[in-house]
N, C-alpha and C positions, 0 to 999 in steps of 0.2 A: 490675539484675535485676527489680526495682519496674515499671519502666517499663511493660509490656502489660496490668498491674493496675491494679485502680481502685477508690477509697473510694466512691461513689457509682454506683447503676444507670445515673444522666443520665450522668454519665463513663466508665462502659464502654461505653455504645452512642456515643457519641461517638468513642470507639476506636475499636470493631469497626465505623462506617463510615468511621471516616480512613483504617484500614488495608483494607478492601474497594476504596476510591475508590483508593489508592495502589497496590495489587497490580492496579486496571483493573479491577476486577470491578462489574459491577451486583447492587443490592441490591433484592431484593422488601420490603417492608415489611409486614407484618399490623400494623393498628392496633388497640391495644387499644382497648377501648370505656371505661374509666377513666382518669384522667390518673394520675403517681406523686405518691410521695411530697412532693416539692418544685414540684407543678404539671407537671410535665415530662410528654412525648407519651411513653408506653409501646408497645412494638411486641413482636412476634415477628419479628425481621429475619434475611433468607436470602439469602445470598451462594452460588453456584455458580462452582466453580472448575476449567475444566473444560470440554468438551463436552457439549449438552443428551443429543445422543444416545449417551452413553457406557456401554458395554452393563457396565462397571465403575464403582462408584458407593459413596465412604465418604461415610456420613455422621458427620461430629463437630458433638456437641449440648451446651447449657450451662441452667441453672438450670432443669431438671425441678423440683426443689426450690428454688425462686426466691433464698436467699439462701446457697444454694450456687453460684451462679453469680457468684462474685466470683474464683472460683478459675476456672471452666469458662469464662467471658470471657478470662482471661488466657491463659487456652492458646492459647483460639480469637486472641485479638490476635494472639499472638505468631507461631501457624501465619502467618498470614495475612502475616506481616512477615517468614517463613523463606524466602529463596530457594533454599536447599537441597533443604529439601522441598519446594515446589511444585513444583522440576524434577522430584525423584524421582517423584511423583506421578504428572508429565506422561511420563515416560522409562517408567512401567508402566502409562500408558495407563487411568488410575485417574483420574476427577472427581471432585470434594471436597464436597461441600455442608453448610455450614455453617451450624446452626442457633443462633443467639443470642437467650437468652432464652425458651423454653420457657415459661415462669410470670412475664412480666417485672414482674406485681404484686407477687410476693412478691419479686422479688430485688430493687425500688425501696422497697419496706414495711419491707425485712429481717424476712421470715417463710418458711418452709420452702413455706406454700398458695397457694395461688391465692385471688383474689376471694370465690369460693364457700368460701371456706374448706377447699376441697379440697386430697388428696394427687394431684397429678396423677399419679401412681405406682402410684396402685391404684384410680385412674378409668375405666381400659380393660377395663370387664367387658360384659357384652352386657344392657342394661336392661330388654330385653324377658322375661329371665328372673327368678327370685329370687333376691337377690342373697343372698351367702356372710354366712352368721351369726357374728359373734365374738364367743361366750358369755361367753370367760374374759376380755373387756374391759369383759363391763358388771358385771365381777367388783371390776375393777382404776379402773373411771370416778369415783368418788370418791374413791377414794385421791390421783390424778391432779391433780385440780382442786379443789381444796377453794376452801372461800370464801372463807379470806383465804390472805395471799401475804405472807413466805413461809409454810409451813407449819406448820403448831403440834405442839408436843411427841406431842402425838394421833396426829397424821397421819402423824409419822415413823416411830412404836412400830408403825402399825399396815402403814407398808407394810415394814418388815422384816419383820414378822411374815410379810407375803406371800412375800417372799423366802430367809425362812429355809424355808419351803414350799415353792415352787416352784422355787427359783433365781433367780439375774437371768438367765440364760438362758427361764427363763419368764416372766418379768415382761417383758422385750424382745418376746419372741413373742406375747404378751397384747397388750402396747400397738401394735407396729409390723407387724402382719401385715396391719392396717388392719381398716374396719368399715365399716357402712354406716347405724348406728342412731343413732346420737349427733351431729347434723350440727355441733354447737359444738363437738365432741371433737377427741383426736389421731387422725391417719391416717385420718380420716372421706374413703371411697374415693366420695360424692356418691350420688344417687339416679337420677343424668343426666350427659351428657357437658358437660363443661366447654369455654369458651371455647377452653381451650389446648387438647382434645382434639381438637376439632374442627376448628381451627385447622391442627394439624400433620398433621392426616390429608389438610387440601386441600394440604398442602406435597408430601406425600409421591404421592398422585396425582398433584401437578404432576412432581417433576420421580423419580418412583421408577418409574415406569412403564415405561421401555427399557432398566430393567436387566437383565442377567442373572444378575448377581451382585453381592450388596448387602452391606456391612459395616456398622455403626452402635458406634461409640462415643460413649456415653453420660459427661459427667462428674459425680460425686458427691465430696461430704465427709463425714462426721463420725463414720465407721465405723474403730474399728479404730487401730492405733499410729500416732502422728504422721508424717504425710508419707508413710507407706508407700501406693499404692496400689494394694489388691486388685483382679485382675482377674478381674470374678465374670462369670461363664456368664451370657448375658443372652437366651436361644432357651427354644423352648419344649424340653419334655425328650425329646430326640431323641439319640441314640449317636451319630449320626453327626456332626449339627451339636458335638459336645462336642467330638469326635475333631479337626473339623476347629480349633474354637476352641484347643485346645490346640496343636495341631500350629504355627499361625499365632503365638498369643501366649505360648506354655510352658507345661508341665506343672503349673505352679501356677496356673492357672484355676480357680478355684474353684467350686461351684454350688448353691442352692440346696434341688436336689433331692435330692442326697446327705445334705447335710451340713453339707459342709466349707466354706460360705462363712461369715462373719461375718453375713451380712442371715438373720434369719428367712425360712418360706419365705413366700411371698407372691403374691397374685394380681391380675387388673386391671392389670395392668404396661405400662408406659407401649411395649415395644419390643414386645408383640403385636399394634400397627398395620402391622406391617410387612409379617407373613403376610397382613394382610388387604387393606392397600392396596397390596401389590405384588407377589403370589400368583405373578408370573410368575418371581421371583427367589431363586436360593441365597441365602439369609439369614446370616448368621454376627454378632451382636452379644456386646459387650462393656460392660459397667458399670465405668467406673476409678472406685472407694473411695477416697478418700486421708483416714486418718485423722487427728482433730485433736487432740479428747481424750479424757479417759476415758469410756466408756460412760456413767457416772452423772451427771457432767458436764454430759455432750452431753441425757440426757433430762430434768436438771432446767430447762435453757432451755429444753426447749422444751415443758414444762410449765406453768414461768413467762410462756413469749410467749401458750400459751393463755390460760391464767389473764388475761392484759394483755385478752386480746380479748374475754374474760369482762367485763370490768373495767375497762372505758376510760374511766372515772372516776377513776382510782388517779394519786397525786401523781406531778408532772412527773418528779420526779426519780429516783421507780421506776422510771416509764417508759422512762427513758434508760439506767439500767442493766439492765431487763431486754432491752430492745436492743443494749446493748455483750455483754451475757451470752452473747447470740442469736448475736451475729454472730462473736463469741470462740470458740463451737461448733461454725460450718462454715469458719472460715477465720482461720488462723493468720500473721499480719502481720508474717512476719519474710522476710528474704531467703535464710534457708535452707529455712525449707519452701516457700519460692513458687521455690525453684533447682531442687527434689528433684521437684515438683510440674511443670514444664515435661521436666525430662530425662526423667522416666517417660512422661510424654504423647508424646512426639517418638516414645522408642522403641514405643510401641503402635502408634502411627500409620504409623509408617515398615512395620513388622511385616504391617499391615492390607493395604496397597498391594503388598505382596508376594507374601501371601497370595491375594488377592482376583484380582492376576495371573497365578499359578501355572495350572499346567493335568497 
């Protein structure tokens, strides 16, 4: 079950082009303009599976969040090595296009940003206006990051105290709704488009332009009960596009705009490239969640990984653990949740192609 997964960025792009080169498909490469972690060539690599001009067009995407792409690689491996599905695919007249690697800095770093230290996820706002203020995070900005790690008796008292206040349903919303003021901060949504923004937007001209009808699943971790993945409404707020996402993927869609999803609501989002770069196309997108660990859990790494970038003078051996911390966060290294994790993906995607072929 192991096998389409990989401990290392250099070893899942090693995958996802063995298995591109072995399903026959050609791969575009975006190169990153920094090398990884280990020296290694960093890319955005796009595999088309498929016809150019297929007026039906799923996209499945991996490490928006660059060190949640150890899970979102393994899907994409594994798609790419499913002869099942490619027929089903080809049999509904549905091309695949396959984004590996979104943020390939942060998923070779093992950090949720990009370069820029951006959230590629709340990068996608229009720079030419002003950007969205988030008061209650420069409420929450020292609590967050203090100056030493881990945090002092101080810092603990003081952010319960937030939370006996607010909730951690508010303190989540505080810190992950994203910002634009604190560029060293969490969720810092940039001042400008990012490498990866830009990036995917020429992918999506390249090959989103002769759709008629466009799906995009999106994969994420570290929201939510282990292995479960939420399939959150990923359009902008439209009845109809809901109506249709649920129809496609079941009533338990969840969305931001209600409510009823697990992610605060949020803006800048990475899948509103889609209306702009391919305006010609029924949109219907999808965010797969698949949770790791507890909320608290999940935001003390990656307070901790801030704090490291704060801090990159701090002894080797924090360092190591605040990266095993980091990576314990968005991706669970057992054979059950990497089992639970591909059968949920199959069914979306299977779901997609059917949908997307319906008439």
């Amino acid at each position: 079950m192991s096998s389409p997964f990989s401990s290392s960025y250099a070893q899942a792009r090693e995958k996802f082009l063995q298995a591109a080169e072995a399903a026959g498909l050609h791969v575009e490469s975006h190169i990153h303009p920094l090398l990884g972690r280990d020296g290694e060539t960093m890319a955005m690599d796009v595999a088309l599976d498929g016809p150019a001009d297929a007026k039906h067009l799923l996209i499945v995407s991996s490490a928006c969040h660059g060190v949640e792409g150890y899970c979102g690689s393994g899907v994409q491996v594994n798609a790419l090595q499913d002869s099942t599905w490619r027929t089903a695919a080809r049999a509904h007249k549905v091309a695949v296009l396959y984004i590996h690697a979104l943020n390939p800095f942060g998923f070779s770093h093992v950090r949720r940003v990009t370069h820029e230290n951006v959230d590629l996820n709340r990068n996608f706002q229009d720079f030419s206006k002003p950007l969205p203020l988030n008061e209650a995070y420069g409420q929450v900005e020292p609590l967050l990051l203090p100056q030493v790690w881990p945090p002092n008796a101080a810092n603990q008292q003081a952010t319960l105290d937030y939370i006996a206040q607010h909730g951690m349903v508010g303190l989540q919303a505080a810190v992950t709704r994203g910002q634009h003021q604190y560029p060293d901060g969490l969720f810092f949504g940039g001042t400008e488009p990012t490498w990866s923004n830009q990036t995917l937007r020429q992918v999506l001209r390249q090959h989103g332009q002769q759709a008629q009808r466009l799906a995009w699943i999106d994969l994420h971790t570290g929201l939510g009960p282990s292995g479960v993945g939420e399939r959150i409404f990923a359009c902008a707020d439209d009845a109809a596009a809901l109506q249709r996402a649920r129809a496609w993927w079941g009533p338990n869609v969840t969305s931001i705009y209600d409510g009823s999803s697990t992610s605060a609501f949020l803006t800048g989002l990475m899948w509103s490239s889609a209306y702009q770069e391919c305006p010609q196309a029924e949109y219907t997108g999808l965010a797969m969640e698949y949770g790791t660990q507890p909320m608290e859990q999940v935001m003390m790494a990656l307070r901790a990984d801030h704090w490291l970038h704060q801090h990159p003078e701090a002894p080797a051996a924090q360092k190591a653990q605040i990266k095993q911390d980091l990576m314990d966060a968005f991706y669970t290294d057992t054979d059950a949740w990497r089992s639970q994790i591909l059968a949920q993906a199959q069914e979306a995607m299977h779901q997609a192609v059917q949908g997307l072929s319906a008439h």
